[in-house]
C-alpha positions as CSV (number, residue, x, y, z in Angstrom):
1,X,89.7,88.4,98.2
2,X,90.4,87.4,101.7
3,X,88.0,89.1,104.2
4,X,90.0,89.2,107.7
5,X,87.7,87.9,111.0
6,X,90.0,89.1,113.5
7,X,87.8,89.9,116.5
8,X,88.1,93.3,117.5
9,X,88.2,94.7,121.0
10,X,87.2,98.6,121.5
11,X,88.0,100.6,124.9
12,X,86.2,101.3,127.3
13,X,84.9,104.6,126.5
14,X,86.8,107.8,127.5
15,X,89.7,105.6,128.2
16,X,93.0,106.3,126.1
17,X,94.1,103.3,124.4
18,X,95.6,102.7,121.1
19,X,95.0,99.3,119.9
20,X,96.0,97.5,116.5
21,X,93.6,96.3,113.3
22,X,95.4,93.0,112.4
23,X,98.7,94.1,113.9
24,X,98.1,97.8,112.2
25,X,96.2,100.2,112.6
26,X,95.2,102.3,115.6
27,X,92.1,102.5,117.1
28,X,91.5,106.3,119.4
29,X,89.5,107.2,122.4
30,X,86.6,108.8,122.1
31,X,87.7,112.3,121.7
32,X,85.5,115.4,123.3
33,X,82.8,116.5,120.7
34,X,83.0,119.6,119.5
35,X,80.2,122.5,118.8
36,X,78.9,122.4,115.0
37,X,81.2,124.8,112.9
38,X,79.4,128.0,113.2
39,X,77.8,129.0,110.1
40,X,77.8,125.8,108.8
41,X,74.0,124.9,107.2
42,X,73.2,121.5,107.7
43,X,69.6,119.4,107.6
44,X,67.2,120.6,110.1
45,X,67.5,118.7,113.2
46,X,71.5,118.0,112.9
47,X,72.9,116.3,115.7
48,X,72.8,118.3,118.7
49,X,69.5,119.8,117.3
50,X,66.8,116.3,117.6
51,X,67.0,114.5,115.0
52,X,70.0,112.0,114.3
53,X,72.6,111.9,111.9
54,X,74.8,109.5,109.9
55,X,77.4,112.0,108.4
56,X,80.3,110.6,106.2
57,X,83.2,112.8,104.9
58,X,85.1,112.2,101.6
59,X,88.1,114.2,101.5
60,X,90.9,113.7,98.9
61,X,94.3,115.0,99.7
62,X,93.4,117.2,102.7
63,X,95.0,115.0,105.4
64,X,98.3,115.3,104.8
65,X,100.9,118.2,105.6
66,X,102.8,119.8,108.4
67,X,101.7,119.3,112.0
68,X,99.9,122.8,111.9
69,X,97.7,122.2,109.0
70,X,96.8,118.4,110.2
71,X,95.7,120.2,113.6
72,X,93.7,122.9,111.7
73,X,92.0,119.8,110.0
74,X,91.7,118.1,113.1
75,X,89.8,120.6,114.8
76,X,87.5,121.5,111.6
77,X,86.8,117.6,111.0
78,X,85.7,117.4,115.0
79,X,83.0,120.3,114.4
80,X,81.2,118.1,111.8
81,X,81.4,115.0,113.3
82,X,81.8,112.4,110.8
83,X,81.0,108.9,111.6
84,X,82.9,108.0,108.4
85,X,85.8,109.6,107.3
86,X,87.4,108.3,103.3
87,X,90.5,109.7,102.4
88,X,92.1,109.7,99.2
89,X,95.9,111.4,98.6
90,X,97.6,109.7,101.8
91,X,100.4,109.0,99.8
92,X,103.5,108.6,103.1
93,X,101.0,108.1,105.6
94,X,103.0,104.9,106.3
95,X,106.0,106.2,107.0
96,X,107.2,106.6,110.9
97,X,105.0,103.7,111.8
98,X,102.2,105.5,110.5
99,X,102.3,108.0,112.5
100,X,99.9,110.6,111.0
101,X,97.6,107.3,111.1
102,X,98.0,106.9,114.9
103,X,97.4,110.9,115.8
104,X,94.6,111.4,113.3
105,X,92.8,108.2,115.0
106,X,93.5,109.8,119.0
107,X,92.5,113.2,117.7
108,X,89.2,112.2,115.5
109,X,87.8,109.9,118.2
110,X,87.7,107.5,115.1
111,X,89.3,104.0,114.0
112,X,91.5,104.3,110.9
113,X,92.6,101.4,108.1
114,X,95.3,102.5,105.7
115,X,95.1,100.8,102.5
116,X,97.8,98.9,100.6
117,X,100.3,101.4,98.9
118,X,99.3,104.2,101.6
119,X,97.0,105.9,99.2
120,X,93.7,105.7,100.8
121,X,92.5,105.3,104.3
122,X,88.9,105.3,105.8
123,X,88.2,106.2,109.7
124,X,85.1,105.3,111.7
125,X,83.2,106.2,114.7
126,X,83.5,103.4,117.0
127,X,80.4,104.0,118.9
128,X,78.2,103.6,115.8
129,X,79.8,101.1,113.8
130,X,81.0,97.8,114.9
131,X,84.6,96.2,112.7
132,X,83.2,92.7,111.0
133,X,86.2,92.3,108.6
134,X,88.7,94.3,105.8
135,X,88.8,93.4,102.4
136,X,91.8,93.5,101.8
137,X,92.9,94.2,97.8
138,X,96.6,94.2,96.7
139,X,97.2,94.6,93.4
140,X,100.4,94.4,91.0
141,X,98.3,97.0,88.4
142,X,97.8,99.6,90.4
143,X,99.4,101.9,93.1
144,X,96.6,103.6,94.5
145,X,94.7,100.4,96.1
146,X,91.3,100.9,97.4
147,X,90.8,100.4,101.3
148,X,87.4,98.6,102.4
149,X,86.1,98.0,105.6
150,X,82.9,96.1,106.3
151,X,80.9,97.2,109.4
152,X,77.7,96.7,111.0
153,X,75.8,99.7,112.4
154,X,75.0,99.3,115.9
155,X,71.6,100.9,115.5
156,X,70.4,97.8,113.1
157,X,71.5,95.1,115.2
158,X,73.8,92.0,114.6
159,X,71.2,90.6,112.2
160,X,71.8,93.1,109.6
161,X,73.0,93.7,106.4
162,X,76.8,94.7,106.9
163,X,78.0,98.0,105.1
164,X,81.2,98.1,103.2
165,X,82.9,101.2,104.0
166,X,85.1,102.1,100.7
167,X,88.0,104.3,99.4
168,X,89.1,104.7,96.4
169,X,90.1,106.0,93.2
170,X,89.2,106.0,89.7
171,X,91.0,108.8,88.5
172,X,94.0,107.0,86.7
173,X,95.3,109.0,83.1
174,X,95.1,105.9,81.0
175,X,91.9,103.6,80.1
176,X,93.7,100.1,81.0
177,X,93.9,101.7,84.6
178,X,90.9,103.3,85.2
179,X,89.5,99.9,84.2
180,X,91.6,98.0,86.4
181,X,90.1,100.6,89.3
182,X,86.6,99.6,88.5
183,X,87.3,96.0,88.4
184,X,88.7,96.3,91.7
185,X,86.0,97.9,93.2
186,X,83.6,95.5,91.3
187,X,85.5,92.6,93.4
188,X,84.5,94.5,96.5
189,X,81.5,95.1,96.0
190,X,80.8,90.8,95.2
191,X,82.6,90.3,97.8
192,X,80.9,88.0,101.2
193,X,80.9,88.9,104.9
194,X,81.0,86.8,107.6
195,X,79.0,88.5,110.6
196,X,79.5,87.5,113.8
197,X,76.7,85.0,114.3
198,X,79.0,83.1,111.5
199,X,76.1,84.4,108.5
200,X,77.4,85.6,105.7
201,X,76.0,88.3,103.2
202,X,76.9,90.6,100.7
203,X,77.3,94.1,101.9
204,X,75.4,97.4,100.5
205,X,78.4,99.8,99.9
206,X,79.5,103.6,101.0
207,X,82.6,105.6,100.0
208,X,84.7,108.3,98.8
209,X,86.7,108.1,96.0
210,X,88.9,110.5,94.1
211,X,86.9,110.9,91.0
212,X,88.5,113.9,89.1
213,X,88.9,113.9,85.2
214,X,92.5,113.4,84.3
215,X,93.9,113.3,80.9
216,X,93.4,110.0,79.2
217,X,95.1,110.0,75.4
218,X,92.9,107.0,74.2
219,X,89.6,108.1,75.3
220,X,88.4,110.3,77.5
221,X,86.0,108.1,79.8
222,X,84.1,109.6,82.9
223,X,85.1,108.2,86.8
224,X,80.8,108.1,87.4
225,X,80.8,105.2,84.2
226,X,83.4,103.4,86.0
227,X,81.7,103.7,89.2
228,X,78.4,102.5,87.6
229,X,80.2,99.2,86.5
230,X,81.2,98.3,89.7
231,X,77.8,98.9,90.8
232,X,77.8,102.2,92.5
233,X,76.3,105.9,91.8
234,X,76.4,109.1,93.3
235,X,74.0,109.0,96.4
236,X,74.9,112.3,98.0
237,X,74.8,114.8,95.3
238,X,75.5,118.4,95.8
239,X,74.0,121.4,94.3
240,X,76.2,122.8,91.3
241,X,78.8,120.5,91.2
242,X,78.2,117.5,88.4
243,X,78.4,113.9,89.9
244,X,82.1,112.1,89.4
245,X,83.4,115.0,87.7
246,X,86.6,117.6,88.7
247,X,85.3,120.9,90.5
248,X,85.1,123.8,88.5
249,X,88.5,125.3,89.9
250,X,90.2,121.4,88.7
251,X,92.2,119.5,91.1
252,X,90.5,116.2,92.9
253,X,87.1,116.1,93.9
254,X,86.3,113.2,97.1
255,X,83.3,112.3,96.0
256,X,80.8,110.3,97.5
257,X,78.6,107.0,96.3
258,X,77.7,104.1,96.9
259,X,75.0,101.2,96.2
260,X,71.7,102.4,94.8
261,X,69.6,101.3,97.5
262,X,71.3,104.0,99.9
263,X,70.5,106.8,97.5
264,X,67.2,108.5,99.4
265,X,68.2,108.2,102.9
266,X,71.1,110.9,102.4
267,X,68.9,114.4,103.5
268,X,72.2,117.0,102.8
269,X,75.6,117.3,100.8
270,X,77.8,120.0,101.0
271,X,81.4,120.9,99.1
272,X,84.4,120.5,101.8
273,X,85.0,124.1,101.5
274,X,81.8,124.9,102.6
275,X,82.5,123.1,105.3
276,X,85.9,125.1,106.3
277,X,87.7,121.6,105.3
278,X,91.5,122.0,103.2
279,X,91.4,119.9,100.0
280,X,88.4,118.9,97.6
281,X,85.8,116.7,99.2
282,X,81.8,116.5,100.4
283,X,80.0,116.6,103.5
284,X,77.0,114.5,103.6
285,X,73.9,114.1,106.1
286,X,71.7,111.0,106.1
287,X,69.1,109.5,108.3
288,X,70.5,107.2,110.6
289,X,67.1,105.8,111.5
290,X,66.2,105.1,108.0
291,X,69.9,103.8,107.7
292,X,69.2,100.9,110.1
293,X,65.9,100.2,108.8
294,X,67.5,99.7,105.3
295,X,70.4,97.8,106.4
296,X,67.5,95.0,108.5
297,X,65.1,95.0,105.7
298,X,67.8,94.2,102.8
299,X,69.3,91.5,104.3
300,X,69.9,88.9,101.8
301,X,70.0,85.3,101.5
302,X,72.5,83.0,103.8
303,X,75.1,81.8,101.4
C-alpha cells in the first residue's frame, strides 16, 4: 500500500485558507473555540480547566444531512473539541466537489481526508498533529474503504513514533466481507512511514470504526474479533455499553480502538448522545502528556 509523502503546508494561524491533501481535500482555519457543552462531565482538569487533553470523536452516520442539522453538529462538535474526528456513514460526501468535506473542515477548525468510496472520513486538529502521509487502500471487495492518516503529534517531536489515524468499518452482513474488512485494516496497521527526517517506522494506531452487529446467515461473528486480528482492541471503553457491539437501542455504534499499547492513557469515554452529538458514536479523553511520552519511548527499529 502506497503511503503518499506529499509535503504539506498549513496556514498561518487565524488566516482563512483552504488548501488541498494530494489535490483533495481541504484543510480550515483555525476556527474560534468554543465553551465546553454545559453539562457535559468530562475528566477533571479538561481543557480549559489545567490539565490537557487529547480528545478523539468516533461518530458513525451523524455528519451527513440538511445544512441545518450539519450546523447543529457543527456547533456541538466545536464544544468538545476534538483533535480527531472518524466518521463512518459519509456515503455522498463526494458529491459537489465535496462540499460538505470543504465546510465541515472551515467550520471544525480541522483537516479532513475522505476515503475511497466516500464512506469514511477522518478530520484533525492541525495545531496538534502534523500530516506525514495517507495510506491509501482501494479495494475491488469492498465499498466502504477504510481511510488512514498517519500523523506525528507535535507534543513528541519529529523523532517519534508516528500515529495512524483510522476509519473504518467492520460491520459487513456476510463473513467473506467482514473478513476482507479486517484484512484491510491488518494491511494498515503493517504498513511503514516515512517521517520527515526520511526514518521510517511502523505506526501505533487510533480510530473509529462502525462496529455494529449486522445479520450474517453463515455465522454470526463479532466486529471486536475482527478488530483483534488486525491488531486492535477497544482502548476507550464506556460504562454500560459492551465493546464492538450495537447499542442497546440497534443502529451503528462509532466505536473507538486502537493498538494495545494506547489502552491506559485514555482517562474518559462517553456515548455521543451524552455528548448532545446526532448519530451513534463515543467521546473519549486521554492524556496528551502521556500520549507523547508513549509515542517517543515506542519508537521502533529503522527499517
Amino acid at each position: 500500500m502506497a503511503v503518499n509523502n506529499a509535503p504539506v503546508v498549513s496556514p498561518p494561524a487565524g488566516v482563512g485558507l483552504l488548501s488541498a491533501s494530494a489535490g483533495r481535500h481541504p484543510s480550515a482555519a483555525a476556527a474560534e473555540p468554543a465553551p465546553v457543552l454545559p453539562g457535559l462531565r468530562v475528566p477533571a482538569g479538561a481543557p480549559g480547566a489545567g490539565e490537557e487533553f487529547l480528545v478523539a470523536v468516533s461518530l458513525s452516520h451523524g455528519m451527513m444531512g440538511d445544512r441545518s442539522a450539519r450546523t447543529a453538529m457543527y456547533r456541538a462538535l466545536r464544544a468538545i473539541g476534538p483533535h480527531l474526528l472518524f466518521c463512518q456513514g459519509m456515503r455522498g460526501a463526494d458529491a459537489d466537489h465535496e462540499h460538505v468535506m470543504y465546510e465541515a473542515s472551515y467550520e471544525l477548525g480541522l483537516r479532513g481526508w475522505l476515503g475511497e468510496g466516500s464512506h469514511t472520513a477522518v478530520f484533525a486538529d492541525m495545531g496538534a498533529f502534523r500530516p506525514v502521509g495517507e495510506l491509501r487502500s482501494p479495494s475491488t471487495v469492498l465499498v466502504a474503504s477504510p481511510t488512514a492518516v498517519a500523523f506525528q503529534l507535535d507534543d513528541a517531536g519529529l523523532d517519534s513514533l508516528p500515529l495512524c489515524a483510522v476509519s473504518g468499518t467492520v460491520s459487513s452482513g456476510r463473513e467473506v466481507l467482514r473478513r476482507a474488512e479486517s484484512q484491510m485494516l491488518s494491511r494498515v496497521t503493517a504498513s511503514m512511514v516515512t517521517l520527515p527526517g526520511g526514518r521510517r517506522r511502523r505506526a501505533l494506531v487510533v480510530g473509529g470504526f462502525d462496529a455494529a452487529v449486522c445479520p450474517d446467515p453463515e455465522r454470526n461473528i463479532l466486529p471486536r474479533d475482527l478488530l483483534a486480528g488486525a491488531g486492535l482492541c477497544e482502548v476507550a471503553p464506556r460504562k454500560g455499553v459492551t465493546p464492538g457491539t450495537a447499542p442497546p437501542a440497534g443502529g451503528f455504534e462509532g466505536w473507538v480502538a486502537g493498538s494495545g499499547p494506547l489502552a491506559a492513557l485514555w482517562k474518559e469515554a462517553r456515548t455521543a448522545e451524552d455528548c448532545g452529538l446526532r448519530g451513534h458514536g463515543t467521546v473519549a479523553w486521554a492524556d496528551r502528556d502521556a500520549f507523547a511520552s508513549l509515542l517517543n519511548q515506542l519508537a521502533l527499529p529503522a527499517a
